[in-house]
N, C-alpha and C positions, 0 to 999 in steps of 0.2 A: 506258449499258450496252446491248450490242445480241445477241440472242440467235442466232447464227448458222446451228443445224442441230438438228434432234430426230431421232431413229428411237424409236419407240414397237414394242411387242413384247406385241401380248395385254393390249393395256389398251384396259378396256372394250370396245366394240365394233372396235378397231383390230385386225387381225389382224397388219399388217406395215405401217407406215409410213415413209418417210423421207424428210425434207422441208427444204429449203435456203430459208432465210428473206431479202426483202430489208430492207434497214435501215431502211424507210420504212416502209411497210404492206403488209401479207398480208391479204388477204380469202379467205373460206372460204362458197363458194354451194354451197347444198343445201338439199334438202326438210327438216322437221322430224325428229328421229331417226334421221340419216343418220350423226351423228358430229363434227358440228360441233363442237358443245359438250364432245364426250370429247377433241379437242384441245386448247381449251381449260383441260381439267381439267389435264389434264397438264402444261402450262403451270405453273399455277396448283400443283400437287405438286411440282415441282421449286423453290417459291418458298417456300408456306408447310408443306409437308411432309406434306398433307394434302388431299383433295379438298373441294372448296369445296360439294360436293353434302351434305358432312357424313356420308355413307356409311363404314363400316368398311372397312378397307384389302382385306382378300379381297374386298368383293362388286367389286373394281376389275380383279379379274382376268376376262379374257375367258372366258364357258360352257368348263366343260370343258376347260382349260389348267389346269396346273401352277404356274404363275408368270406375274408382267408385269416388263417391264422398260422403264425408258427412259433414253435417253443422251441428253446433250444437250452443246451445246459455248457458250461464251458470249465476248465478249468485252466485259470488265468494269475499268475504269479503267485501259485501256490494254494485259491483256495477259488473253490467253489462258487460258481455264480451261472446265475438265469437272467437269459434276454425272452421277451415276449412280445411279438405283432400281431395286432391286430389291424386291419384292413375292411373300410367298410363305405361304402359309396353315400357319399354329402357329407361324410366327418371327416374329421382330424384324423391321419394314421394315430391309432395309440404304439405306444413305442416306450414297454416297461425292462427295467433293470432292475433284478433283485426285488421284481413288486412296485418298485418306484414307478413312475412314468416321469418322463423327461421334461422338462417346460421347454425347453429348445433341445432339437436333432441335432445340431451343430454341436452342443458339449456333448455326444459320444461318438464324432469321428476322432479314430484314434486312439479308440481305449477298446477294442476287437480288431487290429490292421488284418490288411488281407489283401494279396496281389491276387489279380486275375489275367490268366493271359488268354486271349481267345482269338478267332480270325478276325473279328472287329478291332485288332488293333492295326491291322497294315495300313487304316487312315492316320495313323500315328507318322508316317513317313509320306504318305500320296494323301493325305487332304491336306484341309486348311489348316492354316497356324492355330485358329481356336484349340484345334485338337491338342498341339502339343503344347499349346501352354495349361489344358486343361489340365494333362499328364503330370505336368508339372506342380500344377497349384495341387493338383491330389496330394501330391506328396508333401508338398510342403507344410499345407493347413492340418493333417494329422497329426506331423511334429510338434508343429507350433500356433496352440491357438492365435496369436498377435497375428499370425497372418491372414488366417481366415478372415479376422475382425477388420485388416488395413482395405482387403479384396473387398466387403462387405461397403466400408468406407469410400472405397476410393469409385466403384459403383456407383453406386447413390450420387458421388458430389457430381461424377460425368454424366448422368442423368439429368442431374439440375441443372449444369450448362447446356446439356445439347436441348433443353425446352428452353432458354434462354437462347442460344443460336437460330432455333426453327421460330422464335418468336419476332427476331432481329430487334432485339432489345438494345437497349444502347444504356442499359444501366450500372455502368463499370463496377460500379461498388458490388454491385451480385454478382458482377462474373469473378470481381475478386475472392469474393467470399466462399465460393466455390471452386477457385482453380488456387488457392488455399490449402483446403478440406484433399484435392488432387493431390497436391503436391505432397503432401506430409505423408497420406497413404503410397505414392508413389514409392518414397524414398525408402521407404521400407522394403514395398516387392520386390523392389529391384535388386536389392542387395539379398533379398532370402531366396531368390532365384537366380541370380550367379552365385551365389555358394550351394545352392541344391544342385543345379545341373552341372559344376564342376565335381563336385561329391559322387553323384552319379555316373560322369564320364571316366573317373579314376575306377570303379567297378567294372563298367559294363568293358572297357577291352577289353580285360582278362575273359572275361566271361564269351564274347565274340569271338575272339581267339581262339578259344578250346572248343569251339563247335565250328570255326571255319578258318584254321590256320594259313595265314599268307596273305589275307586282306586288311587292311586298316583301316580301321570307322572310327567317325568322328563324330560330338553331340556338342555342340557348341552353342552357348547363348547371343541373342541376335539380339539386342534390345531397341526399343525404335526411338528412346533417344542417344544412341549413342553409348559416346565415350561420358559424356555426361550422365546415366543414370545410376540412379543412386546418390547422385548429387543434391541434397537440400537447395529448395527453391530452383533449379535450373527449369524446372518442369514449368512452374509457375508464371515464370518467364518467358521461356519459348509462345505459352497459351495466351498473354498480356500481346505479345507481339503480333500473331495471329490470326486474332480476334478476326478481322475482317476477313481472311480468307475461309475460317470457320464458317463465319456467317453466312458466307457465300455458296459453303457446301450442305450446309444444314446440319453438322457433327463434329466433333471433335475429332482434328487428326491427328494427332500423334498422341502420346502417351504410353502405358504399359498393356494396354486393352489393344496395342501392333505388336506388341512384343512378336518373336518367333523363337525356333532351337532350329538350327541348320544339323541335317541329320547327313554326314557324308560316306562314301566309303574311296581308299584311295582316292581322297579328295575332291569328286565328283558326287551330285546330290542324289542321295538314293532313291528319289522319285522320276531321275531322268536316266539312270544308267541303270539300276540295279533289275536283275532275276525273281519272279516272286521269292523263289526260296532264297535269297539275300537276302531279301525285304521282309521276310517272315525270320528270316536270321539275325538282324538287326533288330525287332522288335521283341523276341526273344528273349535276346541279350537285356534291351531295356529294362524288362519285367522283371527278370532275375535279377538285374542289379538294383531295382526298384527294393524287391526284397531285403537284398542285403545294404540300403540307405537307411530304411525302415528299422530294423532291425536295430542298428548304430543307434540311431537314434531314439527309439525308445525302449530299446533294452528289453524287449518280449519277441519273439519267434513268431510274427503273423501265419495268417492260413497261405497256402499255398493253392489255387485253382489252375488246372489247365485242361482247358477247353478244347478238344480237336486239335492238337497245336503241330500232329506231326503230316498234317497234311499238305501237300506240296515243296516237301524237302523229302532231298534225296537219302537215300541210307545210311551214307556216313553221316550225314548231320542227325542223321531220327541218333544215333548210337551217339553219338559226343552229345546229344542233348541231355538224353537218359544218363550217360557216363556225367555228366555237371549235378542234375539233381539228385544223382543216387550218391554222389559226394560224400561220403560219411556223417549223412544224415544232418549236410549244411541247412536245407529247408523244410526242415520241421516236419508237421503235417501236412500231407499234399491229397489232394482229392482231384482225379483224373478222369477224362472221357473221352472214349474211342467208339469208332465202331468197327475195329482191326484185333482182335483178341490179339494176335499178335506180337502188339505196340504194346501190351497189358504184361503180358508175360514177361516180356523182353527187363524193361523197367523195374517189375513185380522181383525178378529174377536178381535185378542186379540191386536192388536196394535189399532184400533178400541178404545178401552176400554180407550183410553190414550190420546183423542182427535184427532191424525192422521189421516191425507186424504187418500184416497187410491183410485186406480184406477184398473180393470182388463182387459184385452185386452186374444183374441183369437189369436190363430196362425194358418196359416193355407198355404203352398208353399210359405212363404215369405210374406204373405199379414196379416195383423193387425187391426183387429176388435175392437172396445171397448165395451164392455158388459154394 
């Protein structure tokens, strides 16, 4: 899949952009705050429907504009196709394909993939568990809608019990009905996330490896029920048993909503041992192997984004990183942002070497210059 053209319109700091992409790599040099990253977001909305800053869809409109919009043109297994946003404060995102508009955002995660890596991900190893199962269900619900739809499910039913727990209801038959509705979505995640994060841990050491030879990291699934998940009905059971201490707390405690991924390296957790540049080497690794899961699975070459990524890693790692994605051209299209011209050339140089196009653009208040 290669993305061919964007014009952005009042998003975020972009006042008017339009920019013709080559198939190879696009680097984006500018100071901090310049807009780098807001092409990227845009990117990144046209793919998963949403800004990756987690921001609510108005604050993405530029000060004092009316609306944002972006066009974008792609070519996607061989033929020709337009995404279109629109963004407008008290409406609906509209969110058109080929003209079409969507009835649900959920049917096009997955059909534009796209890894981002940026320094917002070292919460991927030092925050919460939310984070890494987030990581995880990202991947997983692109592959496969069933699982979106189980997430979607199994949601909802742990809603309806924990208003049934904060009520201290004593009406079994609803909590049945509900820790049910649990169970049958559970049996699903569980097993689509130890086969994703085993899928993924078979990539990412190679990948860790070749950018920091001599350590071994580990991405292991932590489930919170156990050896039993993925087990039909075991879920259902434990919740039946429970109940009273539930009620006690006012929530549902266990299920796959604790799930974790134990993120190690030489067997020690990398949020208590590790270096940032470990810890930006580790999440690294993720991203790229993230890519090539993606990939496997659905058989198109996603975007490739990396955001600042060679900031506090040392030289050798900046050079085996560039030396992984310059790869004979394993990651597709990649669109990069530095404010190290540097880091630009280095990369530019070595994918260069592999016959790849490349193109470099300035940054500068939102405005885009081509070099």
């Amino acid at each position: 899949m290669i993305l061919r053209s964007l014009a952005a319109t009042d998003f975020k700091n972009i006042a008017g952009a339009s920019l013709e992409f080559s198939d190879g790599i696009n680097c984006f040099l500018g100071d901090n705050g310049m807009g780098k990253s807001n092409l990227l977001d845009a990117l990144y909305m046209l793919s998963y429907c949403r800004s990756f800053t987690g921001v609510a869809d108005p604050a993405l409109i530029r000060r004092g504009q009316e609306f944002a919009m972006l066009n974008a043109r792609y070519r996607r297994r061989g033929v020709d196709e337009e995404l279109n946003v629109a963004i407008r404060p008290g409406r609906r995102k509209s969110f058109r394909r080929q003209g079409k508009e969507y009835k649900r955002l959920a049917d096009h995660l997955g059909a534009f993939p796209l890894v981002l890596l940026s320094p917002a991900d070292m919460t991927l190893c030092c925050g919460e568990p939310a984070e890494r199962r987030r990581f995880i269900d990202q991947i997983a619900s692109q592959s496969d809608p069933r699982y979106l739809e189980a997430m979607i499910r199994y949601t909802q039913a742990t809603d309806g019990r924990n208003r049934l727990l904060r009520a201290e209801s004593c009406d079994n038959s609803l909590y049945e009905a509900f820790e049910m509705q649990m169970d049958a979505a559970a049996t699903y995640l569980c097993r689509v996330r130890a086969k994703t994060s085993a899928g993924l841990a078979g990539l990412f050491r190679p990948l860790y490896h070749a950018i920091a030879p001599g350590e071994s990291p580990e991405l292991t699934y932590e489930p919170a029920m156990g050896a039993n998940a993925g087990t039909p009905g075991a879920l259902a059971e434990e919740l039946a048993a429970k109940r009273r201490r539930d009620i006690a707390i006012g929530h549902t405690a266990n299920g796959p909503h604790r799930d974790d991924f134990a993120m190690t390296i030489d067997s020690a957790p990398v949020r208590r041992i590790a270096s940032q540049g470990q810890t930006k080497t580790f999440t690294t690794a993720l991203r790229l192997a993230q890519y090539g899961l993606l990939r496997q699975q659905l058989g198109i070459n996603p975007l490739l984004l990396l955001d600042d990524i060679f900031d506090k890693l040392d030289a050798a790692r900046v050079a085996n990183i560039i030396a992984c994605v310059a790869d004979n051209g394993a990651f597709g299209q990649i669109f990069i942002t530095d404010t190290n011209r540097r880091h630009l050339d280095e990369i530019v140089a070595e994918i260069g070497n592999s016959g790849a196009d490349s193109r470099l653009w300035s940054v500068s208040n939102g405005n885009f210059t081509l070099l």
